[in-house]
PAVEX-568567 format. One line per 2 residues: number of its first residue (from 0); their letters; for each residue x, y, z of C-alpha. Coordinates in nm, 2 decimals. Example, Ala and Ser with C-alpha at 12.3 -4.5 7.8 and 13.67 -1.06 7.14 Angstrom:
BEGIN
0	AS	1.23/-0.45/0.78  1.37/-0.11/0.71
END
This chain:
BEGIN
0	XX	2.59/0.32/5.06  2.72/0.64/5.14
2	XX	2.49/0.72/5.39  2.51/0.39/5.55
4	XX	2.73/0.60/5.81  2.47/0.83/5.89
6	XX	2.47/0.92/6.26  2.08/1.00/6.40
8	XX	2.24/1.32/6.53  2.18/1.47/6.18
10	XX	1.80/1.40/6.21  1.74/1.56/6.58
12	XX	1.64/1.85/6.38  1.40/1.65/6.22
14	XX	1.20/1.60/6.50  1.14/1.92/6.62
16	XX	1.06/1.98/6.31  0.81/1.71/6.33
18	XX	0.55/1.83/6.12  0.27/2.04/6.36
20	XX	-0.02/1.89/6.20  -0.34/1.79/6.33
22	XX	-0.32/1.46/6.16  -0.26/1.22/6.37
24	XX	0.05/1.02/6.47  0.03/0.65/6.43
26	XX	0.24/0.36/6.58  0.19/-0.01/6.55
28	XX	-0.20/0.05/6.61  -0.17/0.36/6.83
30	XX	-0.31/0.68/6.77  -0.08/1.01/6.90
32	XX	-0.15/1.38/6.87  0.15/1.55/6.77
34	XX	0.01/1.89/6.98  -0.02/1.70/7.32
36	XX	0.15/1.33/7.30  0.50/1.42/7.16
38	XX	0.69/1.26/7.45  0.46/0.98/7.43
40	XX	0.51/0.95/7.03  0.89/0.97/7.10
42	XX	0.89/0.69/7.38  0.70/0.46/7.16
44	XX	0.93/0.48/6.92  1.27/0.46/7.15
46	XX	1.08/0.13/7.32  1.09/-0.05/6.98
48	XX	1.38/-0.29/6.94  1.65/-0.11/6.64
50	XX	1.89/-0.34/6.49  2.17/-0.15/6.31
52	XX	2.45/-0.30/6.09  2.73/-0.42/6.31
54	XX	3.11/-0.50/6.32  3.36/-0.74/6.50
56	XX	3.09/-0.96/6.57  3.24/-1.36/6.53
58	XX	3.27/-1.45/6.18  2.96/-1.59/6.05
60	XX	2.98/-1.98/5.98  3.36/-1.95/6.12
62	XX	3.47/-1.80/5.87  3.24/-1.54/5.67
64	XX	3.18/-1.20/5.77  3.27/-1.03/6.10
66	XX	3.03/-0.71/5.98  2.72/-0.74/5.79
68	XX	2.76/-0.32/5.69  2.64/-0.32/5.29
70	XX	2.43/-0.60/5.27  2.25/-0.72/5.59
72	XX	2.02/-0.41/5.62  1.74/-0.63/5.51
74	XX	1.81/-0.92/5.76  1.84/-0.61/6.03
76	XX	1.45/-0.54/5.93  1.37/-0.87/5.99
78	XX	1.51/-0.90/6.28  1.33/-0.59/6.43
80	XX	0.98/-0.67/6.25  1.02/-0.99/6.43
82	XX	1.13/-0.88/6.76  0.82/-0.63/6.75
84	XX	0.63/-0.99/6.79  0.80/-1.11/7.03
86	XX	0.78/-0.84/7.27  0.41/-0.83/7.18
88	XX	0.45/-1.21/7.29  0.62/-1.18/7.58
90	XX	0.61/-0.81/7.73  0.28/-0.66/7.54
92	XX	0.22/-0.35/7.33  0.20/-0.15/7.66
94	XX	0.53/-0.21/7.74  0.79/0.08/7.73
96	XX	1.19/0.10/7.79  1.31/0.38/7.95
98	XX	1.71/0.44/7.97  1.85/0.31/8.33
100	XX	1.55/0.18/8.41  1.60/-0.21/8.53
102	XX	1.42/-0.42/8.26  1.25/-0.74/8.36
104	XX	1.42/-1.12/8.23  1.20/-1.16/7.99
106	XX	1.33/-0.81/7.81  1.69/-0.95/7.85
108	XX	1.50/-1.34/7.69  1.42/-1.13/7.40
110	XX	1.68/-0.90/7.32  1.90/-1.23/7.33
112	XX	1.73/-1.43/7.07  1.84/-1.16/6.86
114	XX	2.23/-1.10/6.99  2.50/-1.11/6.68
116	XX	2.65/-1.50/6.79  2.58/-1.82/6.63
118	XX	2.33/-1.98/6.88  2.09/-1.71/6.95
120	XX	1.80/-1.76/6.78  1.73/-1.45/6.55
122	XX	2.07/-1.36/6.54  2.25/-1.22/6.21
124	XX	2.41/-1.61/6.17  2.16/-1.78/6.16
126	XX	1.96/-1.54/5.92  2.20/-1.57/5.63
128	XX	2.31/-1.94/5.71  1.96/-2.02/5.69
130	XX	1.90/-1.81/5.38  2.19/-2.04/5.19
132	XX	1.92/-2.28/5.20  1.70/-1.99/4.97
134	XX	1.95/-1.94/4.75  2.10/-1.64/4.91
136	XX	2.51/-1.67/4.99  2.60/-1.51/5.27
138	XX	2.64/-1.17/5.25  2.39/-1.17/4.95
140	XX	2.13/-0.88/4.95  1.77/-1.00/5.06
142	XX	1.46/-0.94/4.95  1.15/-0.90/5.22
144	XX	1.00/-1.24/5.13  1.36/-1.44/5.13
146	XX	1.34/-1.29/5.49  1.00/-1.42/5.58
148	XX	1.08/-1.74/5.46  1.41/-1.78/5.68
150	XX	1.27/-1.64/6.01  0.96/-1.87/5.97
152	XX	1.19/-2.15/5.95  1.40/-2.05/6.27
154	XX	1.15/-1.94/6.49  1.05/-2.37/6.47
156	XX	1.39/-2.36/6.67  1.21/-2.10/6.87
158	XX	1.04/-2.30/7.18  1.00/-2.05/7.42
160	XX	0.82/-1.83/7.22  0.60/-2.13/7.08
162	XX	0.49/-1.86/6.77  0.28/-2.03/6.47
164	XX	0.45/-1.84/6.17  0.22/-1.80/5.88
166	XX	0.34/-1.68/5.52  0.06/-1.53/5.31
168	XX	0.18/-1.60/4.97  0.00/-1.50/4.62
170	XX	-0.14/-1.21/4.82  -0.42/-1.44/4.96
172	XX	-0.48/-1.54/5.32  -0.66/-1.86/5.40
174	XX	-0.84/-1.80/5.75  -0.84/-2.23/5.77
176	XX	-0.54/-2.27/5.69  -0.36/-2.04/5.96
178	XX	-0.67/-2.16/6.22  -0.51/-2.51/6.16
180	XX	-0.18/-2.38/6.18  -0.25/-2.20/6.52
182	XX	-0.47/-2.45/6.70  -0.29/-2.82/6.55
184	XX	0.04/-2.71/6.69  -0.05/-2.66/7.04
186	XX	-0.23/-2.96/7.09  0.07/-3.14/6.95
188	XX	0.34/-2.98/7.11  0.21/-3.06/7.45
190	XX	0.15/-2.86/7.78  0.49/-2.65/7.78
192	XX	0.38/-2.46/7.46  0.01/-2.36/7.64
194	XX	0.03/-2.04/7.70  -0.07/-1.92/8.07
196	XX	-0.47/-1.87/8.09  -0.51/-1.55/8.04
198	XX	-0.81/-1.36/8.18  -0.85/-1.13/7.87
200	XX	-0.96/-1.49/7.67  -1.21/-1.54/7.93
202	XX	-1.34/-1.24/7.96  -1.32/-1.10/7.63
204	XX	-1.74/-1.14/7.54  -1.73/-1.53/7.44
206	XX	-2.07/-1.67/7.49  -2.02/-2.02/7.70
208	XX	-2.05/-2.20/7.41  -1.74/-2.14/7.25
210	XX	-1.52/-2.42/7.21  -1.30/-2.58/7.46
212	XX	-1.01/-2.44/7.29  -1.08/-2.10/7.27
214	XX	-1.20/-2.12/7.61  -0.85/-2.23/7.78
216	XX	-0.66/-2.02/7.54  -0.49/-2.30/7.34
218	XX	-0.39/-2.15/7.03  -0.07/-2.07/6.92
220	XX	-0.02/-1.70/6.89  0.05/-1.62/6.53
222	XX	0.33/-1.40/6.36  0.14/-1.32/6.00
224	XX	0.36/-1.19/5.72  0.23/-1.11/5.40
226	XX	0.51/-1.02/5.09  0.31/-0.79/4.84
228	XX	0.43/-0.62/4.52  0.21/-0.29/4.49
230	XX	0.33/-0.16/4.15  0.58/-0.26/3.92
232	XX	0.87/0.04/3.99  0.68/0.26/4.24
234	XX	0.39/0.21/4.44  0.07/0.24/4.33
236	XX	-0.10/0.50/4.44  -0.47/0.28/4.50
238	XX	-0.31/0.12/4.79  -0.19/0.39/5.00
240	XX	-0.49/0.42/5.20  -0.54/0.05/5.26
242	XX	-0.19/0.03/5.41  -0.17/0.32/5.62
244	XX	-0.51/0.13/5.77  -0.21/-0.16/5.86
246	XX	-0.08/0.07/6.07  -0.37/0.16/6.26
248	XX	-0.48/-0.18/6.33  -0.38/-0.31/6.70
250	XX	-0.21/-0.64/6.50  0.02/-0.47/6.34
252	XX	0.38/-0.52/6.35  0.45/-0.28/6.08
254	XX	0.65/-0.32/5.72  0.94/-0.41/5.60
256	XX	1.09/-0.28/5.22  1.28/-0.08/5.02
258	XX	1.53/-0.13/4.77  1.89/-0.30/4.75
260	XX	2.10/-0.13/5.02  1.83/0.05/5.19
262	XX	1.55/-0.14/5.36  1.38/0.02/5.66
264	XX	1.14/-0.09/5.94  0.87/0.12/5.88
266	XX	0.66/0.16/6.21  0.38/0.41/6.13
268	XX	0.25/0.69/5.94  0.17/1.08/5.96
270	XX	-0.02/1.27/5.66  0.13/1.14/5.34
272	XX	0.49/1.01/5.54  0.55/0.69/5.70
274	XX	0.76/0.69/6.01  1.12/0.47/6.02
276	XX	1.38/0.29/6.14  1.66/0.31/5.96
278	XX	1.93/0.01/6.03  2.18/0.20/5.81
280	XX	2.40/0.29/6.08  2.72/0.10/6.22
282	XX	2.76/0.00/6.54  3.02/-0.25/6.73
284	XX	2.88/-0.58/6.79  2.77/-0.57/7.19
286	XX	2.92/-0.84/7.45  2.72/-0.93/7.79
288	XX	2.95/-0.77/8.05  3.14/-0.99/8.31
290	XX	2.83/-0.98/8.58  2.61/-1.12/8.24
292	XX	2.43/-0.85/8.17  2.37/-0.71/7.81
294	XX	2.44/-0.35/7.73  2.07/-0.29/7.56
296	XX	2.14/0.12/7.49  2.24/0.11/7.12
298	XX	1.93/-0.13/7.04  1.70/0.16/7.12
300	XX	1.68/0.46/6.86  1.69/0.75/7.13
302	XX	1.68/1.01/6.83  1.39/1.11/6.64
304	XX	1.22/0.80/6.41  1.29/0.90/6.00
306	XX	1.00/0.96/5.80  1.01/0.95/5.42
308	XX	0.70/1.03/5.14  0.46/0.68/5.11
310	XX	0.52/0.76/4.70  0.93/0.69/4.73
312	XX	0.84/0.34/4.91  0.96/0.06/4.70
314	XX	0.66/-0.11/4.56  0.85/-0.46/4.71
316	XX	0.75/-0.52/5.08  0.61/-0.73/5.34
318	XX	0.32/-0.62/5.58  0.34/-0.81/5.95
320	XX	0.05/-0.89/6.22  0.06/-1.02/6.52
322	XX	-0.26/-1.20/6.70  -0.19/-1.32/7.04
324	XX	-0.55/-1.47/7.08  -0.77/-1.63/6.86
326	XX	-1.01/-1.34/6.90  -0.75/-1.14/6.79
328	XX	-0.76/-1.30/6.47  -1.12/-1.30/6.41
330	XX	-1.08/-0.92/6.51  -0.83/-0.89/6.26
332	XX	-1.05/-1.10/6.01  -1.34/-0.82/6.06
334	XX	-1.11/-0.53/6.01  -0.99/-0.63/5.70
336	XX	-1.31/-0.71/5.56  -1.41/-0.40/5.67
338	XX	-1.14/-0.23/5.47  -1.26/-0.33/5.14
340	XX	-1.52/-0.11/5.18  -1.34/0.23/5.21
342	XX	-1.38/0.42/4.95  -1.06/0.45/4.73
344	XX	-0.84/0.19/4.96  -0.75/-0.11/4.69
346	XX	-0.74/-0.39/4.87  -0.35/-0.55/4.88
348	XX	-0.43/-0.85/4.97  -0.73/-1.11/4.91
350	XX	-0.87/-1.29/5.27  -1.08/-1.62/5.18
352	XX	-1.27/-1.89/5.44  -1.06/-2.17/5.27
354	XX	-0.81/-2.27/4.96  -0.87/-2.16/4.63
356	XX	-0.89/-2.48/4.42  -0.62/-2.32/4.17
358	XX	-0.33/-2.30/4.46  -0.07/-2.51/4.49
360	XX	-0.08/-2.74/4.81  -0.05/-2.55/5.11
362	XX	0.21/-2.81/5.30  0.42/-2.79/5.07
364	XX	0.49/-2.38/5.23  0.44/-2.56/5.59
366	XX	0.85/-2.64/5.58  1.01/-2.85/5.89
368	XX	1.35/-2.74/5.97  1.53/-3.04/5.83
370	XX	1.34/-2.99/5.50  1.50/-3.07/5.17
372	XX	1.18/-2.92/4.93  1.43/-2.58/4.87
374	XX	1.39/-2.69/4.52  1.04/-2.73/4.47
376	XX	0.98/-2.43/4.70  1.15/-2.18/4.46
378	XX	0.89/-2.01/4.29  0.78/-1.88/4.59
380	XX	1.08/-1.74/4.69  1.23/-1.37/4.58
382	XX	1.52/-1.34/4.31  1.66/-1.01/4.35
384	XX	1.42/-0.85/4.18  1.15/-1.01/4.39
386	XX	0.97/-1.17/4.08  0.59/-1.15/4.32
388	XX	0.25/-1.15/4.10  0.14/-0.79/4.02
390	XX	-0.14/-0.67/4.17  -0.35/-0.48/3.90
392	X	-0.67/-0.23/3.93
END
């Protein structure tokens, strides 16, 4: 906790020092050269949405916490793994901010859902009041799955968005059950939740046979997280190659992990380091100014990105895609097939057609908002020392 006061200043050095490699740079799916894209590298990284620990925001449930400094770094990665979706969502991949530039409204839509006050969507409140349903008292340490679980609860709350939220648990993903997930919901939520036709669905190699779904884009675009335990007290080393692959896949939305009191976003990889962002930092809570407009500089890293050794990462995280399109997911499907077949990459996760008879029933993870199955749902959700199945060679 000491270092939770750690300015980025310290790490400018860092970055020059950025290793001069010829490995390359990867962000969320995008491949740098360190020799002739360091600017680029660096805005990339500066464009993603940082959420730090805060102070004097209003107390939490009234009464709680006015500063979430020593326990909501966790619930600050969740935040930012699941704002990486929504600008995916809503702006695109492409998309880049640049200090003083004039952002568009949907920017400003975004960066709201996430604001430190009671009724935005993502906010800090409604994390841990949520999580009380978990088990988790506010101001209570998270692990990454108890922070799956909540945000795939509030984002139902989430209209505008209209995201399907799909947790992948017992390290398995069920291609039917997330293509029910995607395409049931839209169909039932009526025309507001169809997303605008967009040409890339038309045009994006379908023969004219494909179904009338795919072909007017109605499928809801999915947020997949996946909570894995690699190792029992350090990661082991068989996976490392199959999730620096995550990184490089167009889907990804990164990781979240670490342990108790240090969590980070991680956002990439270079050699044998994954790339950060580190929401051990404190900042005052940020107030829209008198003309309405929100103050977005502190929720932009504008120093270098930390990078740590893959062997220190906590064995303990969650791995995040996003698929906009139902092609996307099929793409996604392919790749990770294709993965199992690199030679000494482990895979971390199992991807089957359809339910193994042995798994509990999947509704019972599908929870409404107004749910009272908290109890029966425990198993799947973390204690503190996040009590996942082990994956073993």
């Amino acid at each position: 906790l000491f270092l939770a006061t750690l300015t980025y200043d310290s790490l400018r050095f860092e970055y020059e020092d950025f290793p001069e490699t010829k490995e390359p740079v990867w962000i969320l799916g995008r491949k740098y050269s360190v020799f002739t894209e360091k600017e680029e590298i660096l805005l990339d990284v500066t464009s993603r949405l940082w959420f730090t620990y805060r102070k004097n925001f209003p107390a939490i449930g009234g009464t709680g916490p006015t500063s979430d400094t020593g326990w909501g770094c966790m619930l600050r990665c969740g935040q930012m793994i699941f704002a990486q979706a929504l600008v995916c969502r809503h702006l695109g991949r492409d998309w880049r901010w640049i200090k003083g530039k004039k952002q568009m409204d949907n920017y400003f839509n975004v960066l709201n859902a996430f604001i430190d006050k009671k009724d935005s969507y993502y906010s800090i409140h409604q994390i841990a009041q949520m999580g009380v349903g978990e088990g988790k008292s506010i101001g209570q340490w998270y692990g990454p799955n108890t922070v799956a679980q909540v945000l795939k609860k509030l984002a139902t709350f989430d209209t505008w968005s209209s995201l399907a939220v799909h947790i992948a648990m017992d390290n398995t993903v069920v291609m039917e059950e997330i293509r029910r997930l995607c395409q049931s919901s839209v169909l039932c939520s009526g025309a507001a939740a169809c997303p605008a036709l967009e040409s890339d669905v038309l045009s994006n190699g379908c023969p004219e046979d494909v179904g009338l779904r795919e072909r007017l884009g109605l499928w809801k675009p999915l947020v997949l997280l996946i909570p894995l335990r690699l190792g029992l007290t350090e990661i082991n080393e068989a996976y490392i190659e199959t999730l620096k692959h995550c990184f490089m896949m167009p889907q990804s939305l990164g990781v979240i992990g670490g342990k108790p009191n240090s969590a980070h976003y991680f956002i990439g990889y270079v050699g044998e380091e994954l790339i950060y962002l580190d929401p051990h930092t404190t900042q005052p809570a940020v107030e829209p100014s008198d003309s309405g407009c929100l103050p977005d500089e502190s929720f932009h890293c504008q120093h270098p990105p930390c990078r740590m050794s893959i062997a220190e990462l906590d064995p303990s995280i969650a791995v995040g895609f996003f698929c906009n399109t139902e092609a996307d997911f099929n793409d996604w499907c392919q790749q990770i097939k294709k993965l199992s077949l690199v030679r000494g990459a482990l895979p971390m996760f199992e991807l089957v057609e359809r339910q193994p008879s042995h798994f509990s029933n999947p509704d019972v993870l599908n929870l409404t908002p107004d749910s009272s199955d908290a109890d029966r749902l425990e198993r799947f959700f973390d204690s503190e020392d996040e009590d996942f199945e082990i994956l073993s060679l």
